[in-house]
gemmi code that builds the backbone of each chain (N, CA, C; Angstrom):
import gemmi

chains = {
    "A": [
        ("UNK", (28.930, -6.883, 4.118), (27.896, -7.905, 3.995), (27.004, -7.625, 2.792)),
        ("UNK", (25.905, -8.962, 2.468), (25.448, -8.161, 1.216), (23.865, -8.418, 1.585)),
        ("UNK", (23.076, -7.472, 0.689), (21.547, -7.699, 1.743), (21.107, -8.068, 0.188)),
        ("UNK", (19.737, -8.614, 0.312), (19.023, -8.965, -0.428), (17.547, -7.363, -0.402)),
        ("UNK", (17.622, -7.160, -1.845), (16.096, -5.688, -1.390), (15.359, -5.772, -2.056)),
        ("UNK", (14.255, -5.490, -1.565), (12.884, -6.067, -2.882), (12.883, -4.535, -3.555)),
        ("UNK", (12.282, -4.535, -4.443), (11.753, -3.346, -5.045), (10.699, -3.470, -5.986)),
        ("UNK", (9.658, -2.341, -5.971), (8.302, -2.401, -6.466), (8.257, -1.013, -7.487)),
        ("UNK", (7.011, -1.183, -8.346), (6.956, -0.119, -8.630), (7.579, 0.523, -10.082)),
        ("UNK", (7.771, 2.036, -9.478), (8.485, 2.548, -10.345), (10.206, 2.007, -10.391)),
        ("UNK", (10.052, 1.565, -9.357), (12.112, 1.221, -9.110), (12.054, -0.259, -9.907)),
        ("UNK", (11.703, -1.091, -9.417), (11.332, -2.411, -9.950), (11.341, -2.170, -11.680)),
        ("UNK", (10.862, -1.460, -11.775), (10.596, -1.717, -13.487), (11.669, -0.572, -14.102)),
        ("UNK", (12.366, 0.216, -13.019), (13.368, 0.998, -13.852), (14.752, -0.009, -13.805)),
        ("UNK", (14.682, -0.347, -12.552), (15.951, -1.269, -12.578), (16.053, -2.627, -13.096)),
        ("UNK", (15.024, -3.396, -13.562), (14.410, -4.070, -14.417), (14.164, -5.570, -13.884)),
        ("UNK", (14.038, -5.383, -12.198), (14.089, -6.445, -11.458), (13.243, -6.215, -10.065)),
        ("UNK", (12.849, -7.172, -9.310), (12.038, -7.076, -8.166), (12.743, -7.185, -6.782)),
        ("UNK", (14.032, -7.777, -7.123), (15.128, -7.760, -5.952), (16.360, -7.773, -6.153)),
        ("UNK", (16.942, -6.654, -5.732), (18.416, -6.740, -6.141), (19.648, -7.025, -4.681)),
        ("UNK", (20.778, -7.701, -4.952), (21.723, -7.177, -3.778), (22.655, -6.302, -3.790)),
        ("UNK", (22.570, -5.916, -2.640), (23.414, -4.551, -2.677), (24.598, -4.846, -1.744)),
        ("UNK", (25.736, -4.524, -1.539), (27.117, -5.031, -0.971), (27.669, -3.511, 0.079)),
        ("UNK", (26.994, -4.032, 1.249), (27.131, -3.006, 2.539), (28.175, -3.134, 3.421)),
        ("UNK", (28.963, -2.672, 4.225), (29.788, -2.510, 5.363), (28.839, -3.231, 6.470)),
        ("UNK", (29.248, -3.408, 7.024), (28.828, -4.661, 8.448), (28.381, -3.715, 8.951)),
        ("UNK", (27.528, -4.014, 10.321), (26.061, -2.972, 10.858), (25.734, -2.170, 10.403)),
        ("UNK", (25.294, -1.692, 8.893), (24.996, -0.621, 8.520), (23.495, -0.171, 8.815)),
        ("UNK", (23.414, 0.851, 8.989), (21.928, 1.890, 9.007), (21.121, 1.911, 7.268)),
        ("UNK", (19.779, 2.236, 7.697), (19.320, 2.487, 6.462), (19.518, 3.282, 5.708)),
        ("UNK", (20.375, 4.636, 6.197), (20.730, 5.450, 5.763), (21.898, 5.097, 4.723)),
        ("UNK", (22.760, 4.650, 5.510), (23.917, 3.427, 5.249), (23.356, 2.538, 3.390)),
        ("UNK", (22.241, 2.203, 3.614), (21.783, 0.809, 2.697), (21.211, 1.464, 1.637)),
        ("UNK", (20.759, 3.327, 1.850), (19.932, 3.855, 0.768), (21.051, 4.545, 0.185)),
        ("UNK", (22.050, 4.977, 0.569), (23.745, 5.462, -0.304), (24.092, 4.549, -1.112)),
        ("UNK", (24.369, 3.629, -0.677), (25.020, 2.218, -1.180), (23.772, 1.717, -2.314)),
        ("UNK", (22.694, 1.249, -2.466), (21.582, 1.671, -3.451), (22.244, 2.828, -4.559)),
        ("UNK", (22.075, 3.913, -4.087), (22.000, 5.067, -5.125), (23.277, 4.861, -5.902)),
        ("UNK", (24.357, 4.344, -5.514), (25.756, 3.879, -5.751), (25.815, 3.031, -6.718)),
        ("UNK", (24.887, 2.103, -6.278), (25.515, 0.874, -7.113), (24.143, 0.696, -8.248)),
        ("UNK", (23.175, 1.168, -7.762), (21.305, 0.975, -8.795), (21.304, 2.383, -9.312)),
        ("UNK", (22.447, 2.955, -10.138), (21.762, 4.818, -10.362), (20.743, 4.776, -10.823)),
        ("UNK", (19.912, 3.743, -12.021), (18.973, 3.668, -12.125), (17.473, 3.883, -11.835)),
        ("UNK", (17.977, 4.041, -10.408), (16.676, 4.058, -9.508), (16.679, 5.488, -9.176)),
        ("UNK", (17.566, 6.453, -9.689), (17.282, 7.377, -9.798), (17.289, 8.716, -8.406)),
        ("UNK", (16.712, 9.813, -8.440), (16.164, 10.829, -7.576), (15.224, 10.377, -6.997)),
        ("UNK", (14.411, 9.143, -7.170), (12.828, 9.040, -6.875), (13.082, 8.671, -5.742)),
        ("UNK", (14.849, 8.217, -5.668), (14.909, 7.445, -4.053), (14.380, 7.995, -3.064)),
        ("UNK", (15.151, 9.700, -3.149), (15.085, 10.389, -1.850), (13.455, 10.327, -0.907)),
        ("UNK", (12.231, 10.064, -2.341), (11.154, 10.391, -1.452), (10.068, 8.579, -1.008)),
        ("UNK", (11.615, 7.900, -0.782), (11.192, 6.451, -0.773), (10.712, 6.490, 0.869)),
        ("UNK", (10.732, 5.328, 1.052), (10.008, 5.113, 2.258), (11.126, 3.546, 2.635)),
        ("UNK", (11.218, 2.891, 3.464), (12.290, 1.941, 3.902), (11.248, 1.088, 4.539)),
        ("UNK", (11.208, -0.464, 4.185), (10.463, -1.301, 5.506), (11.501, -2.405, 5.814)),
        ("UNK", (11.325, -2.986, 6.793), (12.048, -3.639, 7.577), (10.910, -4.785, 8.220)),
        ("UNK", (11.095, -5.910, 7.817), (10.286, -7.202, 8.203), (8.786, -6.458, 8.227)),
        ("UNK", (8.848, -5.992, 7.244), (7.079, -5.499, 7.300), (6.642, -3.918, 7.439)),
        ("UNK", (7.458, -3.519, 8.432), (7.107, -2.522, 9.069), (8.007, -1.112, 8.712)),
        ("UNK", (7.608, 0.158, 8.177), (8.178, 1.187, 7.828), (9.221, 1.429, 9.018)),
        ("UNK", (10.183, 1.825, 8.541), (11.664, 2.511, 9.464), (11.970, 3.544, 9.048)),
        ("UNK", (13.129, 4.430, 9.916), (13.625, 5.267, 9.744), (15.062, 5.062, 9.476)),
        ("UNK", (15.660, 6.383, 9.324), (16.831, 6.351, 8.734), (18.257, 5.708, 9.193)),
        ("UNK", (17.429, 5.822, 10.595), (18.939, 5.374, 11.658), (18.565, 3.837, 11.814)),
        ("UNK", (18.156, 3.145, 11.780), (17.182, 2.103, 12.328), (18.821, 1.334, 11.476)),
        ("UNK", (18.741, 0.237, 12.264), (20.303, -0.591, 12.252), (19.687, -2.011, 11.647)),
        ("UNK", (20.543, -2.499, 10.155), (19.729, -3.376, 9.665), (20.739, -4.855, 9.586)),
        ("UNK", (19.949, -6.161, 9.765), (20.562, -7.129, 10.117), (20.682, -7.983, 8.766)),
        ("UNK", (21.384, -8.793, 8.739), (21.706, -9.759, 7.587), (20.192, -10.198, 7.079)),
        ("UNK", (20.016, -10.808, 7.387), (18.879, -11.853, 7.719), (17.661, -10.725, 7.535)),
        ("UNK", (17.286, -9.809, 7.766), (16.409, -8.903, 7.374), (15.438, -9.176, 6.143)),
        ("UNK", (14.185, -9.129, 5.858), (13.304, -8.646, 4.566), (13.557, -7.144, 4.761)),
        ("UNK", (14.355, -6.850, 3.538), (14.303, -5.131, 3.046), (13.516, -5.064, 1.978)),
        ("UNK", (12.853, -3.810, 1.922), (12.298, -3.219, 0.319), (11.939, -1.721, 0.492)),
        ("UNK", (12.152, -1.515, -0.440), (12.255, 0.249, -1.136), (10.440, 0.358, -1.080)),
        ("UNK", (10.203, 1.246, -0.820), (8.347, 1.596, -0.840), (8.493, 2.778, -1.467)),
        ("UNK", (8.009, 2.892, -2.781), (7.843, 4.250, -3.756), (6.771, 5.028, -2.893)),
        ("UNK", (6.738, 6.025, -3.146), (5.140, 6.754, -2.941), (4.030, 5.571, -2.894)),
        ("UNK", (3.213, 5.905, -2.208), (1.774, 4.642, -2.386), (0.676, 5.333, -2.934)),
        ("UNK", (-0.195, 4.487, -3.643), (-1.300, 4.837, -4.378), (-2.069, 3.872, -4.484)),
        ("UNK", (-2.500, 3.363, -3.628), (-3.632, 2.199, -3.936), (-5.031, 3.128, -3.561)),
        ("UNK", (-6.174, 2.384, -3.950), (-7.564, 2.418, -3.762), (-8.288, 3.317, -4.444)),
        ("UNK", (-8.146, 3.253, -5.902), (-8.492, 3.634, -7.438), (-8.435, 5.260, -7.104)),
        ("UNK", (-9.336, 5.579, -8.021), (-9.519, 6.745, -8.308), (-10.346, 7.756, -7.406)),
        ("UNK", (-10.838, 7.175, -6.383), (-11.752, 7.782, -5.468), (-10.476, 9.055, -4.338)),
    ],
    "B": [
        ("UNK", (-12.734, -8.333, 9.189), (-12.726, -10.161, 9.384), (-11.740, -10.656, 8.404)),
        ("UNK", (-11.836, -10.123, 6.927), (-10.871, -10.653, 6.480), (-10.256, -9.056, 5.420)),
        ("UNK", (-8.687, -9.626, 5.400), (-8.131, -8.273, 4.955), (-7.012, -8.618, 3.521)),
        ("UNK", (-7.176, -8.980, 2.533), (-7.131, -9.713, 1.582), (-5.933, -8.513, 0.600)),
        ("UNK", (-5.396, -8.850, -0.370), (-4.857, -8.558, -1.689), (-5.145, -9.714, -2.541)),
        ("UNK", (-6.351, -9.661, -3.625), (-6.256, -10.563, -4.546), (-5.694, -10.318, -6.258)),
        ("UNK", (-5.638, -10.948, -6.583), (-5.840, -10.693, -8.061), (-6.772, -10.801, -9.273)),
        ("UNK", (-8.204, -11.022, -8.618), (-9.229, -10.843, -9.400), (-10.695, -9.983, -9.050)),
        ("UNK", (-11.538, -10.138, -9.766), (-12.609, -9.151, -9.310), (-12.592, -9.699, -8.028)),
        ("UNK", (-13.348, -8.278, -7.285), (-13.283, -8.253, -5.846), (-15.223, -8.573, -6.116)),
        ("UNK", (-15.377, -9.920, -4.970), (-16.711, -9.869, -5.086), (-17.645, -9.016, -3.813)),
        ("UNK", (-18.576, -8.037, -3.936), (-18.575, -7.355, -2.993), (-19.664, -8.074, -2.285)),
        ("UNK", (-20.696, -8.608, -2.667), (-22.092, -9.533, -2.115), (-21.317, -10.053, -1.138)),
        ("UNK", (-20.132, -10.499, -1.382), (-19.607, -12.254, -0.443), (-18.825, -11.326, 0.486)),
        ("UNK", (-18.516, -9.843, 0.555), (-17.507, -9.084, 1.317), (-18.773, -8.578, 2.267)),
        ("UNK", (-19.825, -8.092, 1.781), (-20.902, -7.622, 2.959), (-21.399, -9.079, 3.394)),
        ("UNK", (-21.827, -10.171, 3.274), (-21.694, -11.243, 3.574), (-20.769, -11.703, 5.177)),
        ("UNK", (-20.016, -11.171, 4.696), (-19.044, -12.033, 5.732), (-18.684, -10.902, 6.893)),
        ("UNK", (-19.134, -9.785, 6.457), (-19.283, -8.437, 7.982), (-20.592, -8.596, 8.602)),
        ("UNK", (-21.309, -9.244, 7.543), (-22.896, -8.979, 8.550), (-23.386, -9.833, 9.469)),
        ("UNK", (-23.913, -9.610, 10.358), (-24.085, -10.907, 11.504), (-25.799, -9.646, 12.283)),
        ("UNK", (-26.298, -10.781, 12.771), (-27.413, -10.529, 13.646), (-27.652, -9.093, 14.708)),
        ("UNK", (-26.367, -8.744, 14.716), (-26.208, -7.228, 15.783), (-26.419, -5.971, 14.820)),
        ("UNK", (-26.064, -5.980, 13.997), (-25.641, -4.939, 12.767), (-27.344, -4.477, 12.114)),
        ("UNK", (-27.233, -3.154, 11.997), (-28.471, -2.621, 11.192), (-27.788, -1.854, 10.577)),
        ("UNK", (-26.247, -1.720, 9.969), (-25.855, -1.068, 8.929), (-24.404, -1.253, 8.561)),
        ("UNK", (-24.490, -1.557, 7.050), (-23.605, -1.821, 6.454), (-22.972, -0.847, 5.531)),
        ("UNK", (-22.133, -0.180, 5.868), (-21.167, 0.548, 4.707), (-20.239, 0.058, 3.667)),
        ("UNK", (-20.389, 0.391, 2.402), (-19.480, -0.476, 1.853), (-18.506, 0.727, 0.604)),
        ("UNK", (-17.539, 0.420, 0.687), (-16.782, 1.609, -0.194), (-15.988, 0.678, -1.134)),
        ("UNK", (-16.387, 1.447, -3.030), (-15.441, 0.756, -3.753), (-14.763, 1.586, -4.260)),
        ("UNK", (-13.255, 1.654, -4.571), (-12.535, 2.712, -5.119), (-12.893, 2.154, -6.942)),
        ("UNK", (-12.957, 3.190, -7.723), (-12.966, 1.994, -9.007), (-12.138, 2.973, -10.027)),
        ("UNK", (-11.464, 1.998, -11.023), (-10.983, 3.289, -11.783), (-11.411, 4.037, -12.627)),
        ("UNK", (-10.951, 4.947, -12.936), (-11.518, 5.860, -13.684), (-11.163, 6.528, -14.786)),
        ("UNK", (-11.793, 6.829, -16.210), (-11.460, 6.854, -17.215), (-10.307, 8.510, -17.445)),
        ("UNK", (-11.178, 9.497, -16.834), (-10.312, 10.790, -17.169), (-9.545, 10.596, -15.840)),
        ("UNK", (-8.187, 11.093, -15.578), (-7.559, 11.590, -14.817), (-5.961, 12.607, -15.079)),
        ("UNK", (-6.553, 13.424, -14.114), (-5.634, 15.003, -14.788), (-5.425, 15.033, -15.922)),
        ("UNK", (-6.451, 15.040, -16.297), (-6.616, 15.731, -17.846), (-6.434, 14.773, -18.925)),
        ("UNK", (-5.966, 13.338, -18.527), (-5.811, 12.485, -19.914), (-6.653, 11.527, -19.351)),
        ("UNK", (-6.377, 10.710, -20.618), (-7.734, 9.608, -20.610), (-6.765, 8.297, -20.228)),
        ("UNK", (-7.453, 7.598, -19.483), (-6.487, 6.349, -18.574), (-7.433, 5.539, -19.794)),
        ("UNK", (-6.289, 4.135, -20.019), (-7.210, 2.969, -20.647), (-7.193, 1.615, -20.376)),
        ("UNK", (-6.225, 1.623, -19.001), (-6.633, 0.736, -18.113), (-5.240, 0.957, -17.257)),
        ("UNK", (-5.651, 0.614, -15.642), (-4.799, 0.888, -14.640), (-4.144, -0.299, -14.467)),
        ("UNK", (-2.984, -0.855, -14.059), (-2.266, -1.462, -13.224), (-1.516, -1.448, -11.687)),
        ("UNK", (-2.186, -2.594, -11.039), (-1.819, -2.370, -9.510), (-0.824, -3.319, -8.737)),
        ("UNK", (0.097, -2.741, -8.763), (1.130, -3.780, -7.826), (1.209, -3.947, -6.779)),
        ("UNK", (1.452, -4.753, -6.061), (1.735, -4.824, -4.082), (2.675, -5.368, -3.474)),
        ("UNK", (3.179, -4.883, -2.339), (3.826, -5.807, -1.538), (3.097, -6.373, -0.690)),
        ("UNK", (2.888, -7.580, -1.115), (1.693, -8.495, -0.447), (1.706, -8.260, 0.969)),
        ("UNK", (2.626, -9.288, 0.883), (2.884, -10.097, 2.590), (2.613, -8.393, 3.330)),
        ("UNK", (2.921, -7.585, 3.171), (3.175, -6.221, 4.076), (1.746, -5.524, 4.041)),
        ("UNK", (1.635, -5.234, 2.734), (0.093, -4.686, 2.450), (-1.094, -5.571, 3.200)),
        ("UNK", (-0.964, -6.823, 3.329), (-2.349, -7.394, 3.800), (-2.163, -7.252, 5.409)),
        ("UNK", (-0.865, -7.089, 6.219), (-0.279, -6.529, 7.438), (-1.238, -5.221, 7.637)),
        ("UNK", (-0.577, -4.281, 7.034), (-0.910, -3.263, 7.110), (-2.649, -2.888, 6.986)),
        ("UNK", (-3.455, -3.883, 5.821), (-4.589, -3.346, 5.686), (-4.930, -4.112, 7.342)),
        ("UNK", (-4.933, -5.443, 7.751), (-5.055, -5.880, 9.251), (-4.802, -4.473, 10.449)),
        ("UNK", (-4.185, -4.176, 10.321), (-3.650, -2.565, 11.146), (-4.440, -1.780, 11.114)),
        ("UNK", (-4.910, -1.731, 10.069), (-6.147, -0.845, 10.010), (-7.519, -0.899, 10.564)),
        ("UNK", (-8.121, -2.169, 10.433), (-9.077, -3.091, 11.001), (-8.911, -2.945, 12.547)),
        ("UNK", (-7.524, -2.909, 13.207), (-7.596, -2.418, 14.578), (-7.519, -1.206, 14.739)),
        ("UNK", (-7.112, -0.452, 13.849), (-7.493, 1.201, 14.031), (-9.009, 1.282, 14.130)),
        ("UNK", (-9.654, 0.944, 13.645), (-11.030, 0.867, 13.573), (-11.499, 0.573, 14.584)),
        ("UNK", (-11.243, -0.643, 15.053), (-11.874, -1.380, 16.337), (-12.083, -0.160, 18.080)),
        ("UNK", (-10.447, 0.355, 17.767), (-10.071, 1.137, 18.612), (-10.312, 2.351, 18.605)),
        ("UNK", (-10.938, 2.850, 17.257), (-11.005, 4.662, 17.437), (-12.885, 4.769, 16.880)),
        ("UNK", (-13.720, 3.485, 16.336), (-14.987, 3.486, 15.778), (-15.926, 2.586, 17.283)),
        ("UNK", (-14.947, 1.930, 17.437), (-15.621, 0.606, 18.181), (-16.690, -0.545, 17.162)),
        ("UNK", (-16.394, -0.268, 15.719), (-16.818, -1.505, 14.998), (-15.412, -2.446, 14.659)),
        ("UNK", (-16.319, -3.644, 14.767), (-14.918, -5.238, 15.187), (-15.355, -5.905, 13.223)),
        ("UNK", (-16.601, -5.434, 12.573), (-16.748, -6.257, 11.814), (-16.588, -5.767, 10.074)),
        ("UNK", (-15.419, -5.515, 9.832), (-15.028, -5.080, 8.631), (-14.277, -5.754, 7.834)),
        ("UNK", (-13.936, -5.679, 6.230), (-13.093, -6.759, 5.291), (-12.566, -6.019, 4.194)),
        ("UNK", (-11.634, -5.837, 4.251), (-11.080, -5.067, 3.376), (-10.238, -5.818, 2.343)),
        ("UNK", (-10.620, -5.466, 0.695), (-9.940, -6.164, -0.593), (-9.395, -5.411, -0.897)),
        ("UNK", (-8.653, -5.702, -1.483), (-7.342, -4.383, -2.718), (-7.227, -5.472, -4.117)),
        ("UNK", (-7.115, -4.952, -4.729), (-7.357, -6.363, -6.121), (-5.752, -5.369, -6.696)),
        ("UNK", (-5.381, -6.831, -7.309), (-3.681, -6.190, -7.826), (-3.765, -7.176, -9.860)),
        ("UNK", (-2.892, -6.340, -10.303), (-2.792, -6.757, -11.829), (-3.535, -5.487, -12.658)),
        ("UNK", (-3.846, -5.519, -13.993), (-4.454, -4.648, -14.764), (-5.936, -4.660, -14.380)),
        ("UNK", (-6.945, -3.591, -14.515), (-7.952, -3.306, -14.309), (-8.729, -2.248, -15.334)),
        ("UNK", (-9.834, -3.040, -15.843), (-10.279, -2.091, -17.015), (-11.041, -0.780, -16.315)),
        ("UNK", (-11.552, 0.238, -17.099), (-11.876, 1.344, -16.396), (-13.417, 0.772, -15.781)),
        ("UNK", (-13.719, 1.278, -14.905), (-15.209, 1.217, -14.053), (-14.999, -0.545, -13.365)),
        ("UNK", (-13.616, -1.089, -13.194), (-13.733, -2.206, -12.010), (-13.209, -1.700, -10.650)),
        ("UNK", (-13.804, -2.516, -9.652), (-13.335, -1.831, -8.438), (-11.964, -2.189, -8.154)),
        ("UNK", (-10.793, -1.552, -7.811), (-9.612, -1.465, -7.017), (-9.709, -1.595, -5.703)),
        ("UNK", (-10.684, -1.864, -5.048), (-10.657, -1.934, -3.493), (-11.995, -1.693, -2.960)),
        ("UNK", (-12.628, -2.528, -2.089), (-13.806, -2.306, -1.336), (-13.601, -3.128, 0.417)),
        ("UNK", (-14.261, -1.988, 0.970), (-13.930, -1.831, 2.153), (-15.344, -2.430, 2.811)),
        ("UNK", (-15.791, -3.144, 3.937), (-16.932, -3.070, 3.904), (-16.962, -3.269, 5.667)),
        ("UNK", (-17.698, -2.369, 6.109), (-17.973, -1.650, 7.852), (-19.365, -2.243, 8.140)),
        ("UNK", (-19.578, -3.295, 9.332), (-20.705, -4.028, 9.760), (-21.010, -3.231, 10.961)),
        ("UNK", (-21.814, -2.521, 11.474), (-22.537, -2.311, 13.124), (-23.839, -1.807, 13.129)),
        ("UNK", (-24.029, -1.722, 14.182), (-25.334, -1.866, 14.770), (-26.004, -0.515, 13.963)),
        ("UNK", (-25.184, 0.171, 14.301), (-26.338, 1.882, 13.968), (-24.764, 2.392, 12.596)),
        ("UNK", (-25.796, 3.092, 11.949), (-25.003, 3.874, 10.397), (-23.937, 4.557, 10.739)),
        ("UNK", (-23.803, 5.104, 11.397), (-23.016, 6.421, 11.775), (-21.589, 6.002, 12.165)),
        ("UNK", (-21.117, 4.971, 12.744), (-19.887, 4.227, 13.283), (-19.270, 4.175, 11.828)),
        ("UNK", (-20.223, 3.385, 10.733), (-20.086, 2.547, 9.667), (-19.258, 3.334, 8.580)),
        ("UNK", (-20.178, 4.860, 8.426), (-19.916, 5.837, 7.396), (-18.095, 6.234, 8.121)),
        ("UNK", (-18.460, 6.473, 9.316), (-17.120, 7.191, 9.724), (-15.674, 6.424, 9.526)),
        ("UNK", (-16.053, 4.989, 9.931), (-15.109, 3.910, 10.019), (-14.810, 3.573, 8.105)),
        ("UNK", (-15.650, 3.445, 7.679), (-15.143, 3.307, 6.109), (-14.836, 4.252, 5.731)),
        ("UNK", (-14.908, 5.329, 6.313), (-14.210, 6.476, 5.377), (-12.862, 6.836, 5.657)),
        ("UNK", (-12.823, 6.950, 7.158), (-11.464, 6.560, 7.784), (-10.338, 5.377, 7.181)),
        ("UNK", (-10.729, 4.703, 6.567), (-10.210, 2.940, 6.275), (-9.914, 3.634, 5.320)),
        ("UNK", (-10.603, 4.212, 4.262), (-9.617, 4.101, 2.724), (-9.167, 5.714, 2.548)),
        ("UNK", (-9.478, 6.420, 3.702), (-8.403, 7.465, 3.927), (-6.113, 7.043, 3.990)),
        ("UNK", (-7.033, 5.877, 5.318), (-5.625, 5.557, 6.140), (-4.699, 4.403, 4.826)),
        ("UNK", (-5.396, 3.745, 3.879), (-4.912, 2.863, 3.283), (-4.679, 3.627, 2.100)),
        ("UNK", (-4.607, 4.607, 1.536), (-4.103, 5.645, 0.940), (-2.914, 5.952, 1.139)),
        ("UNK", (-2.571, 6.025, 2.363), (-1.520, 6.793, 2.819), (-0.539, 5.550, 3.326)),
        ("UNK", (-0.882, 4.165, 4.048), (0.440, 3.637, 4.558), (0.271, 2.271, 4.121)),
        ("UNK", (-0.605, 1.767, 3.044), (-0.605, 0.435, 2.809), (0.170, 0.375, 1.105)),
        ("UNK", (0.948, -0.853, 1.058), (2.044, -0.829, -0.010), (1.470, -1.436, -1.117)),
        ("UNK", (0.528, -0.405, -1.997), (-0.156, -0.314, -3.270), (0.531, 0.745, -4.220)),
        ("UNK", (0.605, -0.272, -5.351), (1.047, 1.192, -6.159), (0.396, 0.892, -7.591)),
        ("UNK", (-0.542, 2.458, -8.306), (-1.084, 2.105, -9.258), (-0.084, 2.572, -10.815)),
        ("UNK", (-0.259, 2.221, -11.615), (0.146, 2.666, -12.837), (-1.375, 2.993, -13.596)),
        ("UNK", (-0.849, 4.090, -14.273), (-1.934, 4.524, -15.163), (-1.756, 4.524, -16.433)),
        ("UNK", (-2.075, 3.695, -17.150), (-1.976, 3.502, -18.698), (-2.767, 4.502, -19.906)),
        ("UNK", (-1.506, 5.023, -20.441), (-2.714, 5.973, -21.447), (-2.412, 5.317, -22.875)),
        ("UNK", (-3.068, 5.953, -24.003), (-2.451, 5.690, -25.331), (-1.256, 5.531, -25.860)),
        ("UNK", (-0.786, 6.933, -25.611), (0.889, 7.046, -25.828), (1.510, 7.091, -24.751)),
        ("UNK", (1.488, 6.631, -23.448), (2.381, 6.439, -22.745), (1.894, 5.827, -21.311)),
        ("UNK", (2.522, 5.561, -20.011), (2.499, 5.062, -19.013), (2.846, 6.095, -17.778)),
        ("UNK", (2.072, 5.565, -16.365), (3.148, 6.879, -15.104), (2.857, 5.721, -14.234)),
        ("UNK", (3.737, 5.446, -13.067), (3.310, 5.260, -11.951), (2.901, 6.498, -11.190)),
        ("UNK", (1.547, 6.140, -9.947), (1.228, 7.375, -9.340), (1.651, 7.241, -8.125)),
        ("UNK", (2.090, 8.555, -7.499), (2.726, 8.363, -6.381), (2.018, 9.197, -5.253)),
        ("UNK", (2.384, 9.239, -3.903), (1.681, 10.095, -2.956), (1.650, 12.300, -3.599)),
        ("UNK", (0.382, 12.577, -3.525), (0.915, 14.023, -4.295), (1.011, 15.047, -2.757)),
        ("UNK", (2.282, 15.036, -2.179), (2.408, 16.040, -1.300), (2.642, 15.727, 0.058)),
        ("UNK", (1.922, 14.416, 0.631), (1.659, 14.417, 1.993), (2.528, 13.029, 1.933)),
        ("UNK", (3.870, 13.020, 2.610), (3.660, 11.524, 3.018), (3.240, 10.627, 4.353)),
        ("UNK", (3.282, 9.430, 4.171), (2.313, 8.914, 5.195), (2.427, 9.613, 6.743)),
        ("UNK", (1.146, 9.699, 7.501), (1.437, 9.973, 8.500), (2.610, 9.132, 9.880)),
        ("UNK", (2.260, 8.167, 9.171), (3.326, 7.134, 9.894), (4.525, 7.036, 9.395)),
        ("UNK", (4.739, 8.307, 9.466), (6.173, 8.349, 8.926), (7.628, 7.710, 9.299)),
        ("UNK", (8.699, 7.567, 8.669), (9.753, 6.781, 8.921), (10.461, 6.972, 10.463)),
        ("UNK", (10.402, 8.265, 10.507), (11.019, 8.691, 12.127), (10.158, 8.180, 13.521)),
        ("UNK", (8.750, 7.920, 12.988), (8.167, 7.521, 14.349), (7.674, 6.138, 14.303)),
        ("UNK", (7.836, 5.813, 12.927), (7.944, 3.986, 13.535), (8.772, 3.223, 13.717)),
        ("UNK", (10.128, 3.801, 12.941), (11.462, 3.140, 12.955), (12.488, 3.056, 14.309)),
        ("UNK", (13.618, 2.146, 14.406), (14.260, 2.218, 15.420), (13.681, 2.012, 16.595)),
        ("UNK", (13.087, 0.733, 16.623), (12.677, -0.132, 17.561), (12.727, -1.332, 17.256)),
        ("UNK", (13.855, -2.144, 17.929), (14.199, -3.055, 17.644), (15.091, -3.949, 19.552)),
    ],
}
model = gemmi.Model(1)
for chain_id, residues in chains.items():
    chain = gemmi.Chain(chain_id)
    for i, (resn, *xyz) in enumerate(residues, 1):
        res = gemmi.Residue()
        res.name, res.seqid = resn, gemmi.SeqId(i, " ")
        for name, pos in zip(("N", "CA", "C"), xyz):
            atom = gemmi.Atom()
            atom.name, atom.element = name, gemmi.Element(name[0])
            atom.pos, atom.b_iso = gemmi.Position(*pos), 0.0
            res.add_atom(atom)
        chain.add_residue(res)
    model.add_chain(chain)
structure = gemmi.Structure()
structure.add_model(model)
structure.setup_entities()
């Protein structure tokens, strides 16, 4: 199947886009969806490993089983709320 | 009350405004703003990206963390996204209740927790070059293993 993934950030501007698709095996895990990423976006580099995964909003884990129809996106490290 | 990502100055008058009501004898208000030196080089203006739809989720999440661990209901939290010259605010938080002490604790708590799990990311612009900044060490406490896999 193929998912649609947002990406922000440092990934977004390395891979030179805000959403890419990626072409997965049927019920795959996030674990599953962040291989297949590193596979097909090398672009995006080592920075993956210390990504973060959300799923309709909400941070997931690795096993967490992802559906067609899903909002995916890659979450770099976070850094909001200036310099304080 | 309201938990926003905009893209322009954050107005803070109209943000204590809209926490304050007739019960309240103290208002906390926190602005993150940027700042010219950081680790050692000179920033010359920041850039802030978001994942909206999620980030304004998440800053809402927070607002009930509050409710539930301060017992103040009347707070508004901005995050401003795009380039930002040095000394504008990146985010102001603003805590309405009765007595100070809820207020200080609850805003400080708020841009502790939105540090760590709300989907902001800054770039720091220097002369000769660019970084995105990322978490240094800790990642979020809400980490992937204990919110994920519930479905």
């Amino acid at each position: 199947m193929t998912m649609q993934v947002r990406l922000f950030a440092s990934f977004r501007q390395d891979v030179g886009a805000g959403r890419v698709e990626v072409t997965l095996e049927d019920s795959p895990r996030v674990r599953d969806l962040l291989a297949a990423l590193r596979a097909q976006y090398p672009a995006l580099g080592p920075g993956l490993a210390s990504a973060m995964v959300a799923v309709n909003l909400e941070y997931v884990g690795p096993d967490y089983r992802l559906h067609e129809d899903d909002e995916v996106a890659i979450i770099p490290p976070v850094s909001g709320g200036g310099g304080a | 009350v309201s938990f926003k990502i905009v893209d322009g100055p954050i107005d803070v008058a109209a943000l204590n405004a809209e926490v304050l009501t007739d019960y309240d004898g103290a208002i906390c208000t926190f602005q993150g703003v940027a700042r010219r030196y950081s680790r050692g080089r000179e920033v010359v203006h920041l850039e802030y990206e978001a994942y909206p739809e999620m980030a304004e989720r998440k800053l809402e999440e927070i607002g009930e963390e509050l409710r539930v661990k301060f017992g103040v209901e009347r707070v508004a939290i901005h995050h401003r996204t795009g380039v930002l010259e040095i000394g504008e605010a990146s985010v102001a938080i603003a805590v309405a209740s009765p007595h100070r002490k809820e207020a200080f604790a609850a805003c400080q708590y708020a841009i502790d927790r939105l540090k760590q799990v709300v989907p902001i990311w800054k770039k720091e612009v220097w002369s000769n070059g660019e970084q995105w900044i990322g978490w240094e060490g800790t990642p979020p406490a809400e980490a992937p293993a204990a919110a994920g896999d519930r479905r």
